[in-house]
C-alpha positions as CSV (number, residue, x, y, z in Angstrom):
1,X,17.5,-34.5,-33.7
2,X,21.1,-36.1,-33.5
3,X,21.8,-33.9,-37.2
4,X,20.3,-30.9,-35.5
5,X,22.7,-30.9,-32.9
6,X,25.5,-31.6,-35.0
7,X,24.3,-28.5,-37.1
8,X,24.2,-26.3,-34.4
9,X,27.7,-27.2,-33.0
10,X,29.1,-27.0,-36.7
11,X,27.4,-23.3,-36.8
12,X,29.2,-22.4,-33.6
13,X,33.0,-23.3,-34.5
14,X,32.5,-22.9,-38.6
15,X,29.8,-20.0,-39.4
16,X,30.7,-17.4,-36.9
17,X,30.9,-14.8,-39.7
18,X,26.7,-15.3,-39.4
19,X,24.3,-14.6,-37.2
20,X,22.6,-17.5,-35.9
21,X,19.0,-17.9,-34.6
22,X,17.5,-20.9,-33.9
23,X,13.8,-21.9,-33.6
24,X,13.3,-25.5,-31.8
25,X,10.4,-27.4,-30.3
26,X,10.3,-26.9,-26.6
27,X,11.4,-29.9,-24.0
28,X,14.0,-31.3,-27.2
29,X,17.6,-31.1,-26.2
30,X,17.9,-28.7,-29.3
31,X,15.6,-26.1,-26.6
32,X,18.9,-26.8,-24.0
33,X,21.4,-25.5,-26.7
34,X,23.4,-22.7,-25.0
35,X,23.6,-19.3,-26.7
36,X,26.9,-17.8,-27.7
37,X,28.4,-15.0,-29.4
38,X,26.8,-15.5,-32.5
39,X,24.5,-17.7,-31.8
40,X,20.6,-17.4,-30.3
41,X,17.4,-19.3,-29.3
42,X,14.7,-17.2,-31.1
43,X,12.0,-19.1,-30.3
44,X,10.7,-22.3,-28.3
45,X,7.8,-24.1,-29.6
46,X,5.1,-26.1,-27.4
47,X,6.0,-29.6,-28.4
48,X,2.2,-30.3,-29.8
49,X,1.2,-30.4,-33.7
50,X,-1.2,-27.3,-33.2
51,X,1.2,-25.3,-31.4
52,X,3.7,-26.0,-34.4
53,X,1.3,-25.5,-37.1
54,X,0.2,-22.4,-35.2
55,X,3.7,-20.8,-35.4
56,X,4.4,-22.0,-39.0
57,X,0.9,-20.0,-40.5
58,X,0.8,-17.3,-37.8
59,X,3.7,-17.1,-34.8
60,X,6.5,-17.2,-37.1
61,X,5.8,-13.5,-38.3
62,X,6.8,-12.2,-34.9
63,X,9.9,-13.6,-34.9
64,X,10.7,-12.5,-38.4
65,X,9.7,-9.0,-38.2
66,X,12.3,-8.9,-34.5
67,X,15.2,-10.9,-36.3
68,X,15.1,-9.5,-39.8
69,X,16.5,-13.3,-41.3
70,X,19.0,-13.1,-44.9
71,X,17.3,-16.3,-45.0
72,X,15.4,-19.5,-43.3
73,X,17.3,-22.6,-43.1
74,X,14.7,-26.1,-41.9
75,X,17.0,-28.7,-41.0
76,X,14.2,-31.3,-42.7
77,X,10.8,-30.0,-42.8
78,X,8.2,-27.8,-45.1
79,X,9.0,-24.0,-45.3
80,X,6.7,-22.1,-43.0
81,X,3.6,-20.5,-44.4
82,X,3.8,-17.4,-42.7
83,X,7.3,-16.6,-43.7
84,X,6.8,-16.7,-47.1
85,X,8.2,-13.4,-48.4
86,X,11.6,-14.5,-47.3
87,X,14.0,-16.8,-48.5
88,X,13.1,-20.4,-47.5
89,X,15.9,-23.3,-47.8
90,X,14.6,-26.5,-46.5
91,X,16.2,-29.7,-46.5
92,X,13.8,-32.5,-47.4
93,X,13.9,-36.0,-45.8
94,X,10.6,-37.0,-46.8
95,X,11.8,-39.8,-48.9
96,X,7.9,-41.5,-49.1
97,X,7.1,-38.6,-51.1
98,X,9.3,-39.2,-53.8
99,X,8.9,-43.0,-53.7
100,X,5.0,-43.6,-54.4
101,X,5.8,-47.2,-55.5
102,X,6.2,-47.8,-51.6
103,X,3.1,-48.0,-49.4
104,X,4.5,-46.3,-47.0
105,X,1.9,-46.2,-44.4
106,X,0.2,-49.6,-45.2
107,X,0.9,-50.8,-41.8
108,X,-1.2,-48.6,-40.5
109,X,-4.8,-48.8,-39.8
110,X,-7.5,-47.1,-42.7
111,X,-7.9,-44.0,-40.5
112,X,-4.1,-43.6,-39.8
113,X,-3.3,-44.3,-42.8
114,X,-6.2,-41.6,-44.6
115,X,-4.4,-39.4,-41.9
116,X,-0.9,-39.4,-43.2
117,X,-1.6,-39.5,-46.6
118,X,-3.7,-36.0,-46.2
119,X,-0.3,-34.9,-44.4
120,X,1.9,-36.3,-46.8
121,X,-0.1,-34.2,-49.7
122,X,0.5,-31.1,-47.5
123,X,3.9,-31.4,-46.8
124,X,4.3,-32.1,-50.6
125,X,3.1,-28.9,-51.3
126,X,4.6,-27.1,-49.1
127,X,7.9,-28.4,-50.1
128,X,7.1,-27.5,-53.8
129,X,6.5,-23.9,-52.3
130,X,10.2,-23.3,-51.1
131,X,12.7,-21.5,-52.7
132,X,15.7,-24.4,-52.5
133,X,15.1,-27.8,-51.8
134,X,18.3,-30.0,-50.1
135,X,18.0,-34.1,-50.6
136,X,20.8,-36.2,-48.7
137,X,21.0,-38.3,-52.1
138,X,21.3,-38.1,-56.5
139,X,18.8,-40.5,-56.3
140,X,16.1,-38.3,-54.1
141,X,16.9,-35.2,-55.7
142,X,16.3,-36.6,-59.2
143,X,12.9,-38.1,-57.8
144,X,12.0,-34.6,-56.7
145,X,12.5,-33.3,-60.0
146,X,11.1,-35.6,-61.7
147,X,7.7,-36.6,-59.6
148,X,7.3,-33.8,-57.4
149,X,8.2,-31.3,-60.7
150,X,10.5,-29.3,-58.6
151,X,12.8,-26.6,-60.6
152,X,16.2,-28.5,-61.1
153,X,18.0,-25.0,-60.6
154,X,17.0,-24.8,-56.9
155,X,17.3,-28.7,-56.3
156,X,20.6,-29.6,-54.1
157,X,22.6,-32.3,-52.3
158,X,24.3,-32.3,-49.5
159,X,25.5,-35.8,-48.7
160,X,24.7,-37.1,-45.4
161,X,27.5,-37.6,-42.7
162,X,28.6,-38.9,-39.4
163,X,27.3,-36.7,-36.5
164,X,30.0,-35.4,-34.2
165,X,28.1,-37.2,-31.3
166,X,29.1,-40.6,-32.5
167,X,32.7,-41.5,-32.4
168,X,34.7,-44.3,-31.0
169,X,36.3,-41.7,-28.5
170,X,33.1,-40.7,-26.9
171,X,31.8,-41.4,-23.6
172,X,28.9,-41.0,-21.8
173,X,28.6,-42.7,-18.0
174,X,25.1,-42.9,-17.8
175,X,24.6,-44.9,-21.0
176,X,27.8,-46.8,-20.4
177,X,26.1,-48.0,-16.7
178,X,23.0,-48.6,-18.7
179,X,24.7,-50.8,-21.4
180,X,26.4,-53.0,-18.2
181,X,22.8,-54.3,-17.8
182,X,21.7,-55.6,-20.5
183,X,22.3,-59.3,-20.9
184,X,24.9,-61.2,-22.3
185,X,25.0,-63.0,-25.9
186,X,25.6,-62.2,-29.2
187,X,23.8,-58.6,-29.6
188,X,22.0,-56.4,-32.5
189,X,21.6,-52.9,-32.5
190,X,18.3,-51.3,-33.7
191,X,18.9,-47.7,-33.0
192,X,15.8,-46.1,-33.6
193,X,12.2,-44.5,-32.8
194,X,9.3,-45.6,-33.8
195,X,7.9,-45.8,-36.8
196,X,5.7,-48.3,-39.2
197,X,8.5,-47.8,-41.5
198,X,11.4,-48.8,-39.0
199,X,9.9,-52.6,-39.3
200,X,10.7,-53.3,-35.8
201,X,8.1,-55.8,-35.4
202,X,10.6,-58.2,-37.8
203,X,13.1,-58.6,-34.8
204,X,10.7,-61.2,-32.8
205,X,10.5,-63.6,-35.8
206,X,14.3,-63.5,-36.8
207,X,15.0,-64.3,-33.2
208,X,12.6,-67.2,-34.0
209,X,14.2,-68.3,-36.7
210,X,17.4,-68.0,-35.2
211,X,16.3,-70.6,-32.9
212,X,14.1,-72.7,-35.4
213,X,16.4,-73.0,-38.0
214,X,20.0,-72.4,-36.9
215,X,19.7,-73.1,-33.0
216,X,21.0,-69.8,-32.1
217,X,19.5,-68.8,-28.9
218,X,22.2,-66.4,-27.5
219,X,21.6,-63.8,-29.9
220,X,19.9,-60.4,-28.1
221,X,17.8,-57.4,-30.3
222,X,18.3,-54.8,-28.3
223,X,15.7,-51.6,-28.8
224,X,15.2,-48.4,-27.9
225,X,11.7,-47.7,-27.4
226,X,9.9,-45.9,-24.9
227,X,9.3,-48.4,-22.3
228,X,5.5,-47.5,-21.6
229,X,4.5,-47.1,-25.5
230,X,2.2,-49.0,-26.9
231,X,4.2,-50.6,-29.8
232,X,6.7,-51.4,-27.2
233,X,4.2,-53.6,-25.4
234,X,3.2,-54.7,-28.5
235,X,6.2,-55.9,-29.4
236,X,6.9,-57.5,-26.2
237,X,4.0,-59.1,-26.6
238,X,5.1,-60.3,-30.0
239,X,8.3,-61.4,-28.5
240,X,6.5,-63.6,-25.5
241,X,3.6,-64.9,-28.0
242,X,6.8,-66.3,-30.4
243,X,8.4,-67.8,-27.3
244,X,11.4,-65.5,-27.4
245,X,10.6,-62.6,-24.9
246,X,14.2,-63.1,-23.2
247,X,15.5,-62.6,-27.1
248,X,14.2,-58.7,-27.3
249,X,15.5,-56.2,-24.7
250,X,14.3,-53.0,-24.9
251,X,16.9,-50.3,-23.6
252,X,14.7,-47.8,-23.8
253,X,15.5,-44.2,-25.4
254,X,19.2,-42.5,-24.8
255,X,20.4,-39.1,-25.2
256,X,22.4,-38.3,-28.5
257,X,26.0,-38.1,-26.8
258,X,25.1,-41.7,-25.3
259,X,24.2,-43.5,-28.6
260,X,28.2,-44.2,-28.9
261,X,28.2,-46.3,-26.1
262,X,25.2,-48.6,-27.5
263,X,27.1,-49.0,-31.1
264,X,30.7,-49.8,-28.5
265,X,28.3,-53.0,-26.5
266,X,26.8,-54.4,-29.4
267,X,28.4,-56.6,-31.8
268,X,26.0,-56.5,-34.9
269,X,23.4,-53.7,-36.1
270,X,20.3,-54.4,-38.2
271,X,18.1,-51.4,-40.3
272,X,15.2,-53.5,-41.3
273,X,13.2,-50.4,-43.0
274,X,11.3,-50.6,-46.0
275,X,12.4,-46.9,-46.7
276,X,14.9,-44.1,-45.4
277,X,16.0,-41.1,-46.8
278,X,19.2,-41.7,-44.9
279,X,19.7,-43.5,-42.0
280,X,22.3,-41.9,-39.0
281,X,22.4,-45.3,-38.4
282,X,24.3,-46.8,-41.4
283,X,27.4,-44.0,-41.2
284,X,27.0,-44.4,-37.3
285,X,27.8,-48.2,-37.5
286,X,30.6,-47.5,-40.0
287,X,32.0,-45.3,-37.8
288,X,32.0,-47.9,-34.8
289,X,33.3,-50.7,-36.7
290,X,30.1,-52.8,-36.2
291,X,28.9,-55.2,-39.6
292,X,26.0,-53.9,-40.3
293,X,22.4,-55.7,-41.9
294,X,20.0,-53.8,-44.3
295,X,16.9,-54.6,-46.3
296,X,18.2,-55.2,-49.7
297,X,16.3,-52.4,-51.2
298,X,17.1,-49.9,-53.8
299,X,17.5,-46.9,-51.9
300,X,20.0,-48.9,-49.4
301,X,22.0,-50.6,-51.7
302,X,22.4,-46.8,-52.9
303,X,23.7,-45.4,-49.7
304,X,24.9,-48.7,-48.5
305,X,26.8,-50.2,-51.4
306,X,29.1,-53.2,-50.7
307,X,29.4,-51.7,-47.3
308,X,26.8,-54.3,-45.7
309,X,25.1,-57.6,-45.8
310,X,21.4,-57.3,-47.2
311,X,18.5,-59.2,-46.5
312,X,15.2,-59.1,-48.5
313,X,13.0,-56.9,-47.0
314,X,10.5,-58.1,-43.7
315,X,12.2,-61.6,-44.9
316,X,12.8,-62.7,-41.4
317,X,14.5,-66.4,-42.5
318,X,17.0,-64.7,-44.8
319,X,17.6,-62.0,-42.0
320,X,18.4,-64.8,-39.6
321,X,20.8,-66.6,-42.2
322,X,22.9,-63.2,-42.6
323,X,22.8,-62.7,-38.1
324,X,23.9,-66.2,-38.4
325,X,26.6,-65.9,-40.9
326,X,28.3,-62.5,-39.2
327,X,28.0,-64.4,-35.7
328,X,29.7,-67.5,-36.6
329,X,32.4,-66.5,-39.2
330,X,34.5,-63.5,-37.6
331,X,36.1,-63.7,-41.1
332,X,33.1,-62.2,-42.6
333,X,32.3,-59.9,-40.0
334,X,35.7,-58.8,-40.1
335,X,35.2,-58.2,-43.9
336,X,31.6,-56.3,-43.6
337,X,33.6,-54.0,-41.3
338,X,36.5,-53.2,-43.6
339,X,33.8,-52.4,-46.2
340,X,32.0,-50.3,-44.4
341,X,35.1,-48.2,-43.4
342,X,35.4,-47.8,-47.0
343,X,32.1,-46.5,-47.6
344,X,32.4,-44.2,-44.7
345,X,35.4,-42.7,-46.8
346,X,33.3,-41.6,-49.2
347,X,31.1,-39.8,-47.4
348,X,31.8,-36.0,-46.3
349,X,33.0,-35.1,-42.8
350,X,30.5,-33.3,-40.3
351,X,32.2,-30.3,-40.9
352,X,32.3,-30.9,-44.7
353,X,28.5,-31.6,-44.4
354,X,28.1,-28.4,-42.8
355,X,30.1,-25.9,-44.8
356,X,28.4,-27.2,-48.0
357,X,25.0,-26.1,-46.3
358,X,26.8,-23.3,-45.8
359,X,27.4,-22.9,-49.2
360,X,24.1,-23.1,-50.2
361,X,22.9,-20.7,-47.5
362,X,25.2,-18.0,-48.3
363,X,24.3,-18.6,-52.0
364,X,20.6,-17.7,-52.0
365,X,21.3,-15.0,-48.9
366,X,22.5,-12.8,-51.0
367,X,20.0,-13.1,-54.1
Protein backbone atom coordinates (compact mmCIF):
# COMPACT_ATOMS: atom_id res chain seq x y z
CA UNK A 1 0.00 0.00 0.00
CA UNK A 2 2.72 2.51 1.43
CA UNK A 3 4.58 1.97 -2.46
CA UNK A 4 1.23 2.59 -3.99
CA UNK A 5 0.91 5.79 -2.49
CA UNK A 6 4.27 6.89 -3.01
CA UNK A 7 3.60 5.94 -6.83
CA UNK A 8 0.75 7.89 -7.07
CA UNK A 9 2.23 11.12 -5.48
CA UNK A 10 5.51 10.50 -7.78
CA UNK A 11 2.86 10.36 -10.88
CA UNK A 12 1.33 13.65 -9.83
CA UNK A 13 4.60 15.96 -9.57
CA UNK A 14 6.92 13.69 -12.19
CA UNK A 15 4.50 12.11 -15.03
CA UNK A 16 2.20 14.98 -15.80
CA UNK A 17 3.08 14.70 -19.44
CA UNK A 18 0.66 11.23 -19.00
CA UNK A 19 -2.65 10.59 -18.35
CA UNK A 20 -3.14 8.78 -15.22
CA UNK A 21 -5.98 6.47 -14.24
CA UNK A 22 -6.03 4.52 -11.35
CA UNK A 23 -7.94 1.32 -10.38
CA UNK A 24 -7.82 0.53 -6.44
CA UNK A 25 -9.65 -1.74 -4.08
CA UNK A 26 -12.42 0.21 -2.36
CA UNK A 27 -12.22 1.29 1.57
CA UNK A 28 -7.87 1.34 0.97
CA UNK A 29 -6.51 4.85 1.38
CA UNK A 30 -5.34 4.44 -2.31
CA UNK A 31 -9.69 4.78 -2.98
CA UNK A 32 -9.18 8.41 -0.90
CA UNK A 33 -6.48 9.58 -3.47
CA UNK A 34 -7.67 13.00 -4.84
CA UNK A 35 -7.97 13.43 -8.51
CA UNK A 36 -5.97 16.15 -10.31
CA UNK A 37 -5.29 17.52 -13.60
CA UNK A 38 -3.85 14.54 -14.92
CA UNK A 39 -4.67 12.28 -12.78
CA UNK A 40 -8.13 9.91 -12.20
CA UNK A 41 -9.86 7.22 -10.12
CA UNK A 42 -11.17 4.87 -12.87
CA UNK A 43 -12.42 2.39 -10.92
CA UNK A 44 -13.11 1.27 -7.09
CA UNK A 45 -13.13 -2.35 -6.47
CA UNK A 46 -15.30 -4.12 -3.61
CA UNK A 47 -12.53 -5.15 -1.22
CA UNK A 48 -13.51 -9.05 -1.51
CA UNK A 49 -11.47 -11.78 -3.59
CA UNK A 50 -14.60 -12.45 -5.94
CA UNK A 51 -15.27 -8.95 -6.50
CA UNK A 52 -11.44 -8.59 -7.64
CA UNK A 53 -11.30 -11.63 -9.56
CA UNK A 54 -14.62 -10.57 -11.09
CA UNK A 55 -13.12 -7.33 -12.48
CA UNK A 56 -9.76 -8.91 -13.46
CA UNK A 57 -11.70 -11.74 -15.99
CA UNK A 58 -14.81 -9.58 -16.75
CA UNK A 59 -15.24 -5.76 -15.19
CA UNK A 60 -11.93 -4.67 -16.40
CA UNK A 61 -13.18 -4.51 -20.11
CA UNK A 62 -15.49 -1.72 -19.28
CA UNK A 63 -13.03 0.39 -18.02
CA UNK A 64 -10.73 -0.29 -20.92
CA UNK A 65 -13.01 0.15 -23.72
CA UNK A 66 -13.98 4.10 -21.72
CA UNK A 67 -10.20 4.87 -20.99
CA UNK A 68 -8.52 3.62 -24.19
CA UNK A 69 -4.99 2.73 -21.88
CA UNK A 70 -1.17 3.03 -23.98
CA UNK A 71 -0.68 0.62 -21.38
CA UNK A 72 -1.51 -1.21 -17.83
CA UNK A 73 0.85 -0.63 -15.12
CA UNK A 74 0.11 -3.39 -11.63
CA UNK A 75 1.99 -1.87 -8.92
CA UNK A 76 2.65 -5.90 -7.78
CA UNK A 77 0.15 -8.26 -8.90
CA UNK A 78 -0.81 -10.70 -12.04
CA UNK A 79 -1.91 -8.88 -15.29
CA UNK A 80 -5.65 -8.95 -15.66
CA UNK A 81 -7.28 -11.63 -17.78
CA UNK A 82 -9.68 -9.55 -19.41
CA UNK A 83 -7.30 -6.95 -20.55
CA UNK A 84 -5.24 -9.04 -22.44
CA UNK A 85 -5.00 -7.40 -25.84
CA UNK A 86 -3.28 -4.52 -24.23
CA UNK A 87 -0.08 -3.93 -23.03
CA UNK A 88 0.36 -5.35 -19.51
CA UNK A 89 3.50 -4.23 -17.23
CA UNK A 90 3.34 -5.82 -13.85
CA UNK A 91 5.68 -5.60 -11.20
CA UNK A 92 6.16 -8.88 -9.40
CA UNK A 93 6.72 -9.20 -5.57
CA UNK A 94 5.86 -12.69 -5.43
CA UNK A 95 9.23 -13.70 -4.18
CA UNK A 96 7.82 -17.54 -2.96
CA UNK A 97 7.42 -18.17 -6.58
CA UNK A 98 10.78 -17.88 -7.49
CA UNK A 99 12.24 -19.41 -4.29
CA UNK A 100 10.61 -23.12 -4.28
CA UNK A 101 13.46 -24.18 -1.92
CA UNK A 102 11.32 -22.27 0.80
CA UNK A 103 8.19 -23.75 2.17
CA UNK A 104 6.62 -20.90 2.11
CA UNK A 105 3.31 -21.72 3.45
CA UNK A 106 4.34 -24.62 5.81
CA UNK A 107 3.01 -22.84 8.70
CA UNK A 108 -0.11 -23.21 7.61
CA UNK A 109 -2.57 -25.81 8.07
CA UNK A 110 -3.02 -28.73 5.01
CA UNK A 111 -6.13 -26.98 3.70
CA UNK A 112 -4.50 -23.55 3.81
CA UNK A 113 -1.71 -24.54 2.68
CA UNK A 114 -3.43 -26.82 -0.59
CA UNK A 115 -5.21 -23.32 -0.83
CA UNK A 116 -2.28 -21.08 -1.53
CA UNK A 117 -0.36 -23.36 -3.36
CA UNK A 118 -3.38 -23.61 -6.02
CA UNK A 119 -3.08 -19.61 -5.88
CA UNK A 120 0.43 -19.54 -6.03
CA UNK A 121 0.24 -21.82 -9.47
CA UNK A 122 -2.21 -19.20 -10.83
CA UNK A 123 -0.61 -16.22 -10.14
CA UNK A 124 2.53 -17.95 -11.66
CA UNK A 125 0.85 -18.20 -14.77
CA UNK A 126 -0.51 -15.28 -14.90
CA UNK A 127 2.66 -13.53 -14.33
CA UNK A 128 4.27 -15.65 -17.18
CA UNK A 129 1.31 -14.20 -19.42
CA UNK A 130 2.35 -10.46 -19.12
CA UNK A 131 4.14 -8.64 -21.50
CA UNK A 132 7.11 -7.06 -18.95
CA UNK A 133 7.75 -8.29 -15.76
CA UNK A 134 9.46 -5.71 -12.99
CA UNK A 135 11.49 -7.55 -9.88
CA UNK A 136 12.80 -5.17 -6.96
CA UNK A 137 16.17 -7.27 -7.21
CA UNK A 138 19.13 -9.08 -9.80
CA UNK A 139 18.63 -11.79 -7.75
CA UNK A 140 14.59 -12.24 -8.34
CA UNK A 141 14.75 -11.29 -11.81
CA UNK A 142 17.33 -13.92 -12.65
CA UNK A 143 15.12 -16.51 -10.58
CA UNK A 144 12.30 -15.48 -12.86
CA UNK A 145 14.23 -16.22 -15.80
CA UNK A 146 15.62 -18.99 -14.93
CA UNK A 147 12.64 -21.04 -12.99
CA UNK A 148 9.61 -19.37 -14.02
CA UNK A 149 11.23 -19.39 -17.98
CA UNK A 150 10.32 -15.84 -18.45
CA UNK A 151 11.78 -14.07 -21.68
CA UNK A 152 15.05 -12.16 -20.37
CA UNK A 153 14.13 -9.30 -22.93
CA UNK A 154 10.94 -8.27 -21.09
CA UNK A 155 12.46 -9.04 -17.50
CA UNK A 156 13.38 -5.65 -15.50
CA UNK A 157 14.52 -4.06 -12.27
CA UNK A 158 13.61 -1.32 -10.64
CA UNK A 159 15.41 -1.18 -7.24
CA UNK A 160 13.32 -0.65 -4.37
CA UNK A 161 13.32 2.73 -2.41
CA UNK A 162 12.29 4.79 0.59
CA UNK A 163 8.60 5.90 0.38
CA UNK A 164 8.07 9.55 0.62
CA UNK A 165 5.77 8.80 3.74
CA UNK A 166 8.72 7.89 5.89
CA UNK A 167 11.21 10.58 6.68
CA UNK A 168 12.66 11.93 9.87
CA UNK A 169 10.74 15.23 9.12
CA UNK A 170 7.42 13.81 9.11
CA UNK A 171 4.72 14.10 11.56
CA UNK A 172 1.61 12.75 12.19
CA UNK A 173 -0.35 13.78 15.72
CA UNK A 174 -2.52 10.96 15.99
CA UNK A 175 0.27 8.28 15.80
CA UNK A 176 2.56 10.53 17.78
CA UNK A 177 -0.34 10.60 20.85
CA UNK A 178 -0.59 6.88 20.16
CA UNK A 179 3.23 6.23 20.51
CA UNK A 180 3.13 8.40 24.16
CA UNK A 181 1.27 5.20 25.41
CA UNK A 182 3.05 2.56 24.88
CA UNK A 183 5.30 1.64 27.73
CA UNK A 184 8.66 2.46 28.58
CA UNK A 185 11.86 0.15 28.03
CA UNK A 186 14.07 -0.66 25.52
CA UNK A 187 11.73 -1.12 22.31
CA UNK A 188 11.69 -3.24 18.85
CA UNK A 189 9.80 -2.36 15.90
CA UNK A 190 7.93 -5.04 13.88
CA UNK A 191 6.25 -3.02 11.37
CA UNK A 192 4.08 -5.27 9.63
CA UNK A 193 0.73 -7.24 8.77
CA UNK A 194 0.23 -10.39 9.03
CA UNK A 195 1.49 -13.04 7.52
CA UNK A 196 2.92 -16.86 8.13
CA UNK A 197 5.84 -15.52 6.48
CA UNK A 198 6.37 -12.36 8.75
CA UNK A 199 7.46 -14.95 11.69
CA UNK A 200 5.86 -12.85 14.26
CA UNK A 201 5.18 -15.61 16.50
CA UNK A 202 9.34 -15.60 17.22
CA UNK A 203 8.95 -12.27 19.29
CA UNK A 204 7.38 -14.11 22.44
CA UNK A 205 10.36 -16.55 22.76
CA UNK A 206 13.20 -13.89 22.14
CA UNK A 207 11.57 -11.86 24.91
CA UNK A 208 11.97 -15.22 26.77
CA UNK A 209 15.19 -15.58 26.26
CA UNK A 210 15.96 -12.21 26.83
CA UNK A 211 14.98 -12.80 30.31
CA UNK A 212 16.28 -16.53 30.57
CA UNK A 213 19.50 -15.99 29.41
CA UNK A 214 20.56 -12.35 29.57
CA UNK A 215 18.12 -10.96 32.29
CA UNK A 216 16.77 -8.36 30.18
CA UNK A 217 13.27 -7.68 31.05
CA UNK A 218 12.92 -4.00 29.95
CA UNK A 219 13.03 -4.80 26.41
CA UNK A 220 9.25 -4.14 24.56
CA UNK A 221 8.18 -5.85 20.85
CA UNK A 222 5.99 -3.63 19.81
CA UNK A 223 3.33 -4.87 16.89
CA UNK A 224 0.98 -3.81 14.76
CA UNK A 225 -1.76 -6.15 14.34
CA UNK A 226 -5.33 -5.74 14.27
CA UNK A 227 -6.27 -5.81 17.83
CA UNK A 228 -9.41 -8.33 17.36
CA UNK A 229 -7.51 -10.87 14.87
CA UNK A 230 -7.05 -14.06 15.62
CA UNK A 231 -3.28 -14.35 15.37
CA UNK A 232 -3.20 -11.36 17.44
CA UNK A 233 -4.86 -13.18 20.31
CA UNK A 234 -2.89 -15.92 19.47
CA UNK A 235 0.07 -14.38 19.98
CA UNK A 236 -0.98 -12.75 23.15
CA UNK A 237 -1.70 -15.85 24.14
CA UNK A 238 1.72 -17.00 23.24
CA UNK A 239 3.12 -14.09 25.05
CA UNK A 240 1.09 -14.83 28.51
CA UNK A 241 1.65 -18.79 28.14
CA UNK A 242 5.67 -17.85 28.01
CA UNK A 243 5.31 -15.57 30.98
CA UNK A 244 6.05 -12.46 29.11
CA UNK A 245 2.61 -10.89 28.10
CA UNK A 246 3.81 -7.31 29.50
CA UNK A 247 6.97 -7.97 26.95
CA UNK A 248 4.60 -7.80 23.51
CA UNK A 249 2.46 -4.65 22.96
CA UNK A 250 0.53 -4.62 20.22
CA UNK A 251 -0.05 -0.99 18.75
CA UNK A 252 -2.38 -2.03 16.47
CA UNK A 253 -2.42 -0.86 12.65
CA UNK A 254 -1.43 2.98 11.65
CA UNK A 255 -1.97 4.87 8.65
CA UNK A 256 1.09 5.15 6.15
CA UNK A 257 1.95 8.93 6.94
CA UNK A 258 2.04 7.72 10.78
CA UNK A 259 4.56 4.86 10.33
CA UNK A 260 7.34 7.69 10.85
CA UNK A 261 6.48 8.35 14.20
CA UNK A 262 6.65 4.40 15.18
CA UNK A 263 10.34 4.14 13.55
CA UNK A 264 11.11 7.97 15.73
CA UNK A 265 9.78 5.93 19.50
CA UNK A 266 11.44 2.82 19.01
CA UNK A 267 15.03 2.18 19.48
CA UNK A 268 15.69 -1.13 17.59
CA UNK A 269 13.67 -2.86 14.56
CA UNK A 270 13.55 -6.62 13.95
CA UNK A 271 12.34 -8.38 10.30
CA UNK A 272 12.28 -11.93 11.42
CA UNK A 273 10.83 -13.27 7.84
CA UNK A 274 11.82 -16.38 6.33
CA UNK A 275 11.34 -14.58 2.87
CA UNK A 276 10.63 -10.98 1.28
CA UNK A 277 10.89 -9.78 -1.95
CA UNK A 278 11.77 -6.47 -0.32
CA UNK A 279 10.90 -5.24 2.81
CA UNK A 280 9.69 -1.16 3.21
CA UNK A 281 10.87 -1.95 6.38
CA UNK A 282 14.67 -2.35 5.89
CA UNK A 283 15.15 1.23 3.74
CA UNK A 284 12.42 2.56 6.26
CA UNK A 285 14.76 1.83 9.32
CA UNK A 286 17.73 3.14 7.38
CA UNK A 287 16.06 6.13 6.79
CA UNK A 288 15.21 6.65 10.68
CA UNK A 289 18.54 5.90 11.91
CA UNK A 290 17.27 2.85 13.91
CA UNK A 291 19.92 -0.62 13.94
CA UNK A 292 18.12 -2.87 12.43
CA UNK A 293 17.92 -7.19 12.99
CA UNK A 294 17.26 -9.57 10.00
CA UNK A 295 17.12 -13.32 9.49
CA UNK A 296 20.45 -14.17 8.14
CA UNK A 297 19.06 -15.45 4.96
CA UNK A 298 20.21 -15.14 1.45
CA UNK A 299 17.78 -12.96 0.08
CA UNK A 300 18.45 -10.43 3.13
CA UNK A 301 21.94 -10.49 3.26
CA UNK A 302 21.31 -9.42 -0.59
CA UNK A 303 19.25 -6.33 0.10
CA UNK A 304 20.70 -5.93 3.48
CA UNK A 305 24.38 -6.33 3.19
CA UNK A 306 26.65 -5.12 6.00
CA UNK A 307 23.82 -2.72 6.72
CA UNK A 308 22.41 -4.95 9.78
CA UNK A 309 22.98 -7.51 12.35
CA UNK A 310 21.61 -11.02 11.34
CA UNK A 311 20.27 -13.68 13.28
CA UNK A 312 19.66 -17.27 12.00
CA UNK A 313 16.33 -17.65 10.97
CA UNK A 314 13.19 -18.51 13.78
CA UNK A 315 16.54 -18.83 16.05
CA UNK A 316 15.00 -17.05 18.90
CA UNK A 317 18.43 -17.50 21.44
CA UNK A 318 20.73 -15.99 18.75
CA UNK A 319 17.98 -13.27 18.06
CA UNK A 320 18.09 -12.33 21.76
CA UNK A 321 22.05 -12.27 21.85
CA UNK A 322 21.97 -9.63 18.82
CA UNK A 323 18.73 -7.40 20.90
CA UNK A 324 21.14 -7.84 23.62
CA UNK A 325 24.30 -6.70 22.07
CA UNK A 326 22.66 -3.38 20.19
CA UNK A 327 20.93 -2.62 23.69
CA UNK A 328 23.89 -2.70 25.78
CA UNK A 329 26.78 -1.36 23.53
CA UNK A 330 25.61 2.05 22.03
CA UNK A 331 28.99 1.65 20.20
CA UNK A 332 27.56 -1.00 18.08
CA UNK A 333 24.30 0.35 17.67
CA UNK A 334 25.85 3.45 16.70
CA UNK A 335 27.91 1.43 14.11
CA UNK A 336 24.71 -0.70 12.66
CA UNK A 337 23.30 2.72 12.02
CA UNK A 338 26.16 4.28 10.15
CA UNK A 339 26.02 1.09 7.96
CA UNK A 340 22.77 1.28 7.22
CA UNK A 341 23.01 4.89 6.07
CA UNK A 342 25.47 3.59 3.72
CA UNK A 343 23.29 1.04 2.28
CA UNK A 344 20.52 3.44 2.02
CA UNK A 345 22.93 5.41 -0.37
CA UNK A 346 22.85 2.92 -2.62
CA UNK A 347 19.60 2.66 -3.15
CA UNK A 348 17.58 5.04 -5.66
CA UNK A 349 15.48 7.94 -4.40
CA UNK A 350 11.49 7.74 -4.59
CA UNK A 351 11.61 9.91 -7.32
CA UNK A 352 14.51 7.92 -8.94
CA UNK A 353 12.34 4.74 -8.33
CA UNK A 354 9.57 6.30 -10.05
CA UNK A 355 11.02 7.78 -13.17
CA UNK A 356 12.78 4.46 -13.95
CA UNK A 357 9.10 2.89 -13.89
CA UNK A 358 8.50 5.52 -15.97
CA UNK A 359 11.09 4.49 -18.16
CA UNK A 360 9.85 1.28 -18.58
CA UNK A 361 6.29 2.44 -19.16
CA UNK A 362 6.93 4.82 -21.75
CA UNK A 363 9.17 2.08 -23.38
CA UNK A 364 6.56 -0.61 -24.12
CA UNK A 365 3.72 2.33 -24.60
CA UNK A 366 4.84 3.07 -27.63
CA UNK A 367 5.57 -0.53 -29.16
Amino acid sequence: MQVGLDFVRQAKVHGSAHRWYLVATAGTPLSRVEPQSNFFVAHLVPRNALARLWFEVFGCIRVTRRVRPAVIYTQFGPQWPGARRFVNVVGCAYSNLVYPEIDFWGRLDLPRRWLRKIIDILRERRVRQADVVVFETADLAERGVRLLGLDSDRVHVVQPSISSLVAPDVVHEETRKRCEQIPCGFRVLLLAAYNPNKNIELLPRVAKALANEHGDHDVLFLTTLPGDAAVTRNITDMARDLGVASRVHNVGPVPQEGCAELYRCCDAVILPSQLESFSNTIAEAWTMQRPLLVSDLAWARALCGDGALYFRYDDAGEAARQIHAIKTDARLRQDVVHRGTRMLATYPTAEQRFRRYLDIIERYAER
